[in-house]
C-alpha positions, 0 to 999 in steps of 0.5 A: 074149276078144280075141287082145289079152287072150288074152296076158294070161294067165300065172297063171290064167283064168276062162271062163265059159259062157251059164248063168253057170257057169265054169271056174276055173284057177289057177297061182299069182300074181306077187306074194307074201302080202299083195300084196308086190311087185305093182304093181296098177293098179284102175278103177271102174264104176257098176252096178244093184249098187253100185259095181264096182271091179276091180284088176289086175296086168300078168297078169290080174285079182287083186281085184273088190269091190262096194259103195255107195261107191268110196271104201270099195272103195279102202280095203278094196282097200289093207287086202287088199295092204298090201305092194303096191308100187304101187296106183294108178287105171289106164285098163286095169283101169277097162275090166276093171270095165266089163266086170264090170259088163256081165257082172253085167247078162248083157250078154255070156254067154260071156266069159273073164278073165285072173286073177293071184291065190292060192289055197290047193288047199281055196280052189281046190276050193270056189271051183271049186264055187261056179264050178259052180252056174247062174245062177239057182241057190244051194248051202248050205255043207254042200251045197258041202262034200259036193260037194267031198268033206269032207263036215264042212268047212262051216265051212271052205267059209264061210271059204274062201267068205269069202275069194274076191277076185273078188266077181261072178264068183267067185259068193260070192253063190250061197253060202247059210246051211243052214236055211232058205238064210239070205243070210249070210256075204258081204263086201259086204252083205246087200243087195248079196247080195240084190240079184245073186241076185234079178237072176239068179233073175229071168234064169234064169225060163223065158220065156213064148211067146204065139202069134198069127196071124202068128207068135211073140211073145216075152213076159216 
């Protein structure tokens, strides 16, 4: 993250590494329940997912969702800050969906982003986990919740899963029914689920090297 962005960390950050794993911190947010207070501005970008919206505050990111349509985002954007004080499009928060969407594609590995959001210490423990798991990768909810050390929390882990405002980068999506690894449980859609684990399975492939008389070459 540029020394620009840098600054723009107050309540909490999101760093992550070149596997997809990252470290999750959270201080707390500007704003009270419901988004009472906040001034929020949102952008929108185009993906091989669905569309990406992303909304912030003056401090950081606070809401990443991913759908077919921009007009269903905006609604459910304003559903989660109903008490906001202002929500409106902003030029800032469009790059920030630009730079989710180049991340959602592994354009850029190492990347950091600014947060401005709650979250209770159980949210905090279980999204710290998902935050964990490998591009590539999926944990049932049991295995999240022996990992996080209550081991009969499942169903706890599926509402905290549930409730992450950061679609993409807090990887809800890694998240899987017991079973058989059901795709449940996720706000955007079945498909939209589908298609983010197929593309980072397909990422996460060792690749295959093909020697010829002058040299290496690459194959995929």
């Amino acid at each position: 993250m540029n020394a620009t962005a840098a600054k723009e960390v107050g309540m909490g950050s999101l760093r992550f590494q070149p596997d997809g794993t990252a470290t999750l911190e959270i201080a707390g947010a500007t704003y009270g329940a419901g988004g009472r207070g906040a001034r929020i501005g949102y952008g929108i970008a185009a993906s091989k997912f669905g569309v990406i919206l992303t909304a912030k505050t003056a401090h950081g990111l606070c809401w990443v969702g991913v759908e077919e349509s921009a007009e269903r985002l905006q609604r459910a954007l304003r559903a989660d800050f109903l008490k906001a004080e202002a929500i409106g499009e902003d030029p800032a928060a469009a790059g920030a969906a630009r730079r989710v969407a180049d991340f959602a594609r592994y354009e850029n590995e190492s990347v950091e982003f600014a947060l401005d959001l709650p979250a209770t210490p159980f949210q905090l423990s279980v999204w710290r986990e998902l935050c964990s798991i490998p591009r590539g990768q999926t944990r049932s909810y049991g295995e999240i919740a022996q990992r996080i050390g209550k081991p009969n929390a499942a169903r706890a882990v599926g509402h905290a899963n549930g409730s992450n405002p950061l679609a993409i980068l807090i990887p809800c999506h890694r998240a899987i029914g017991g079973g058989g690894g059901a795709l449940t449980g996720y706000r955007w859609g079945v498909e939209i689920k589908r298609r983010l684990l197929a593309h980072e399975q397909a990422l996460a492939r060792p690749r295959l090297t093909l020697t010829v008389a002058r040299g290496v070459v690459g194959a995929g």
